[in-house]
Backbone as CSV, one residue per row, in Angstrom:
resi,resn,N_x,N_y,N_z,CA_x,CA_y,CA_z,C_x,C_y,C_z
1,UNK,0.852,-1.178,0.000,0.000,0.000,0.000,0.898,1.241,0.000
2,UNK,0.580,2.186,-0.559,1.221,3.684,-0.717,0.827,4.370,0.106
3,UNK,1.994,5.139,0.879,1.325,6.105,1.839,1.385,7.569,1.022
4,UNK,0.809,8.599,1.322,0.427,9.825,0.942,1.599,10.666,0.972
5,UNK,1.791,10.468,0.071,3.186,11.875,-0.673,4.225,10.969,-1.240
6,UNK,3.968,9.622,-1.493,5.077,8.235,-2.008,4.674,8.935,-3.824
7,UNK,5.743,9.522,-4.495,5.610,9.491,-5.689,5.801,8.184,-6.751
8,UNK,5.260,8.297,-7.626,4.532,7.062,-8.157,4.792,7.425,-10.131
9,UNK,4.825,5.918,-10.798,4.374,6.620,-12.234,3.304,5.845,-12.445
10,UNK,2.721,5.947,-13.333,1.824,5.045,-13.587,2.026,3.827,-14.983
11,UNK,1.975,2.759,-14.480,2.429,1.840,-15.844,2.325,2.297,-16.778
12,UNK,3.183,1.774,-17.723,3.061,2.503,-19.328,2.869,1.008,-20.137
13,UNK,1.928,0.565,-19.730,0.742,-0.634,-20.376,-0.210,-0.530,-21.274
14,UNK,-0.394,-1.289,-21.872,-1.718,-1.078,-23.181,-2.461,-2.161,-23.240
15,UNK,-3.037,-2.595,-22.426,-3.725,-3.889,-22.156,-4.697,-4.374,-23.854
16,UNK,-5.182,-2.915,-23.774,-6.216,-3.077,-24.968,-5.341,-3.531,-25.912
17,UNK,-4.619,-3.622,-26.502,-3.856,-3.985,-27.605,-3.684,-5.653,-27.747
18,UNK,-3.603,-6.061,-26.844,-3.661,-7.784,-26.123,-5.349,-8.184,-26.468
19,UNK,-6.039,-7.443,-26.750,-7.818,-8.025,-26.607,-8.637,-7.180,-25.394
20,UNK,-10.037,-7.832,-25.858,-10.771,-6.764,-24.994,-10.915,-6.877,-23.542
21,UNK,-11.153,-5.470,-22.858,-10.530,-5.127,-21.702,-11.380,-3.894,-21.313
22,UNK,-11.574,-3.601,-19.952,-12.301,-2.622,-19.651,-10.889,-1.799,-18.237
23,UNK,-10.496,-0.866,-19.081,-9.322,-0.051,-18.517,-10.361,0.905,-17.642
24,UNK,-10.190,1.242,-16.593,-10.219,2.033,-15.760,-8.935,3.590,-15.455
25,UNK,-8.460,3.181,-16.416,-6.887,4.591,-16.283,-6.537,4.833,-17.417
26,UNK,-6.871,6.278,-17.489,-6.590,7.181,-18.549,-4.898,7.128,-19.310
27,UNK,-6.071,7.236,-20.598,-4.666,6.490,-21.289,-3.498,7.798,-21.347
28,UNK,-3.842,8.777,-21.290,-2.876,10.010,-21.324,-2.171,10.056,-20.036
29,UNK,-2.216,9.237,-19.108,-1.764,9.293,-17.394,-0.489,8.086,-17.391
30,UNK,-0.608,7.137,-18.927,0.469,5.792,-18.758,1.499,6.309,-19.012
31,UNK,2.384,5.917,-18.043,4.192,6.635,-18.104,3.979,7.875,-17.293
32,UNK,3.529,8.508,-17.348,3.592,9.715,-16.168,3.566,9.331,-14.906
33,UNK,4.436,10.538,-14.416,4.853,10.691,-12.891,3.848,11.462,-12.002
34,UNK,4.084,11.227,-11.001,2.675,11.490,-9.537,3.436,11.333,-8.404
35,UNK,1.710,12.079,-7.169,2.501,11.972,-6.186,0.679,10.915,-5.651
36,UNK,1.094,10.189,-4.588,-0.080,9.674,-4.115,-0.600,10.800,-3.108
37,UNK,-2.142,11.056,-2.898,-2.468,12.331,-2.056,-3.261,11.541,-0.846
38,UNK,-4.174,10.353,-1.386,-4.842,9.649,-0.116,-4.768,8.358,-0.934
39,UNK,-4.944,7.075,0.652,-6.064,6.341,0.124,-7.242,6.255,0.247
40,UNK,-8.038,5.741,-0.846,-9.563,5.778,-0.811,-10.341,4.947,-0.688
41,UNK,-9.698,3.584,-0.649,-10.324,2.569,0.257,-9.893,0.915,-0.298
42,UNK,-10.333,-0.037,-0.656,-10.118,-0.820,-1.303,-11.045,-2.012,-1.501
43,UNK,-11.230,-2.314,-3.248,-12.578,-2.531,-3.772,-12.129,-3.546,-5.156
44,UNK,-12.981,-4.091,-5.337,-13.201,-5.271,-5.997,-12.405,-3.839,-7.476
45,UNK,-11.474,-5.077,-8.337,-11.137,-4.711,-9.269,-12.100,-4.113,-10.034
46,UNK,-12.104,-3.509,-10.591,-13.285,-3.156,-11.579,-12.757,-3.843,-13.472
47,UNK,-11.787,-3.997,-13.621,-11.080,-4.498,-14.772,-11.831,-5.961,-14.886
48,UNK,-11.623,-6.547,-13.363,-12.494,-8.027,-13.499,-14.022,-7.849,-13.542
49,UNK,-14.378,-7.103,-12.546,-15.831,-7.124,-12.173,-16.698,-6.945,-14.414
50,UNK,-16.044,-5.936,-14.943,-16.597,-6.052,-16.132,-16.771,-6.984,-16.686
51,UNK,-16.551,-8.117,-16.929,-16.226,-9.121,-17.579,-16.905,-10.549,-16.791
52,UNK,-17.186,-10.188,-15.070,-17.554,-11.016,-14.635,-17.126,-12.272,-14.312
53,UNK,-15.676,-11.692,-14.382,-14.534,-12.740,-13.416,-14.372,-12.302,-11.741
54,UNK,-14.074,-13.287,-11.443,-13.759,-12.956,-10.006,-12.999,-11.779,-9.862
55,UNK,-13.081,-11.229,-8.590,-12.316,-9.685,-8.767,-11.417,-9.609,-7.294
56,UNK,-10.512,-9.490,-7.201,-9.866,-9.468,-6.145,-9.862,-7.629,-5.665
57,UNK,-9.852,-7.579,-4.331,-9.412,-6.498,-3.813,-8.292,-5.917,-3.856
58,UNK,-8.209,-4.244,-4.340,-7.561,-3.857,-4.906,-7.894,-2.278,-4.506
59,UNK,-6.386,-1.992,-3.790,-6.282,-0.588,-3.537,-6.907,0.953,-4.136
60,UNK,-7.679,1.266,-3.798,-7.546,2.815,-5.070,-6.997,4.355,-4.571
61,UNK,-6.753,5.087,-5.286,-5.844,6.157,-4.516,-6.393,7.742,-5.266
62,UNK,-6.329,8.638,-4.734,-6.078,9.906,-5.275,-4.923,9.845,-5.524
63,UNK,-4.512,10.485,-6.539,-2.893,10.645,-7.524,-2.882,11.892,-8.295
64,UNK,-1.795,12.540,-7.181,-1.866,14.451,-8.380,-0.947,14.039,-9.477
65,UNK,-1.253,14.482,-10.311,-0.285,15.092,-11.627,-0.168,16.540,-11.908
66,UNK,1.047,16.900,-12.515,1.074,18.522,-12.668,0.630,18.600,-13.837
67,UNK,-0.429,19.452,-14.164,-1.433,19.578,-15.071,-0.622,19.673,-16.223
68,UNK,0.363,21.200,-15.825,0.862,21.674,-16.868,2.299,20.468,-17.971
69,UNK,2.769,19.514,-16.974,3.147,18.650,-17.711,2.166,17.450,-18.493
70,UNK,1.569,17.807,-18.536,0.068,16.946,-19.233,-0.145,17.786,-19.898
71,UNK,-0.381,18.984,-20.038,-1.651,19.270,-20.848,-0.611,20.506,-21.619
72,UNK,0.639,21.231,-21.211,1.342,22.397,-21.288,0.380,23.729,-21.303
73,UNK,-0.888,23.449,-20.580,-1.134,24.903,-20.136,-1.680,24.860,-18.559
74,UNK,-2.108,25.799,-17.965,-2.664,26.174,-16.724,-1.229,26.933,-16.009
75,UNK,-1.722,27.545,-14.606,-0.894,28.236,-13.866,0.493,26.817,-13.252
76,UNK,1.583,27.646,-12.690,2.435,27.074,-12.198,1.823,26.018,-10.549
77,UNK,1.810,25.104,-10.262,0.644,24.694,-9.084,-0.249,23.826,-9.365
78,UNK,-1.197,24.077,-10.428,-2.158,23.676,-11.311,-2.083,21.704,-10.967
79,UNK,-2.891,21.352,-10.870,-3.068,19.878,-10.840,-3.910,19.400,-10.942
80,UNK,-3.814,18.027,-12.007,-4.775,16.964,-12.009,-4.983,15.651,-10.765
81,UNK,-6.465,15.658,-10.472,-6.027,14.528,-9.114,-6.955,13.361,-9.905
82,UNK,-6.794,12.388,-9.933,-7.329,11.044,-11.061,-7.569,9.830,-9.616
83,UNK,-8.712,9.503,-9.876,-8.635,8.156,-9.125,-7.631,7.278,-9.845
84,UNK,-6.699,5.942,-8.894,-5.974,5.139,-9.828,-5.585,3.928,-9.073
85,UNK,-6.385,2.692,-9.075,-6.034,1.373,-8.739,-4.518,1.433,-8.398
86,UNK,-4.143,0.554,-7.637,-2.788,0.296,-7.188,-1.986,-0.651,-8.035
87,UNK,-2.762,-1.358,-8.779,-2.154,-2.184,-9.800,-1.680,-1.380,-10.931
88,UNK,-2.047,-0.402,-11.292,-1.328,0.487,-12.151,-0.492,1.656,-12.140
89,UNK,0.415,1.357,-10.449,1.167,1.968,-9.832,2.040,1.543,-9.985
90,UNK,3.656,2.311,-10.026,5.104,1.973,-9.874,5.458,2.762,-9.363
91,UNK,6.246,2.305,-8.048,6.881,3.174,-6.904,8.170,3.838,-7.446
92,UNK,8.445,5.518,-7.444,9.531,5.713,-7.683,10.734,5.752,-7.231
């Protein structure tokens, strides 16, 4: 489990490319860097639950990103906060 301020990237995976798949994480967020802000509890995969496989429990987190390295606009500060399973976390 990640504690709050553990910076993080987020896998740089493409599941969809392998067959069909119900991604929960924005594909513009894979390979980018973060910081974890909370956890938010922990809940049946949702990747399985679609599909109606068994779903194991599975962390989820608030995760800032700096906007402006995403997007190259907004003020200096500026941040995106994304819900993001722990399985598509890498500790930096």
């Amino acid at each position: 489990m990640f504690a709050p301020g553990t910076p993080v990237q987020v896998k740089n995976d493409w599941p969809e490319t392998r067959g069909p798949v119900h991604i929960r994480t924005p594909h513009y967020l894979r390979g980018v860097k973060g910081m974890v802000v909370r956890h938010l509890g922990t809940y049946p995969n949702p990747e399985d639950l679609a599909f109606a496989r068994p779903a194991k429990p599975v962390p989820l987190y608030h995760v800032a990103f700096d906007q402006r390295a995403l997007w190259q606009e907004g003020a200096a500060g500026d941040e995106v906060l994304v819900e993001i399973f722990e399985h598509w976390l890498e500790p930096l």
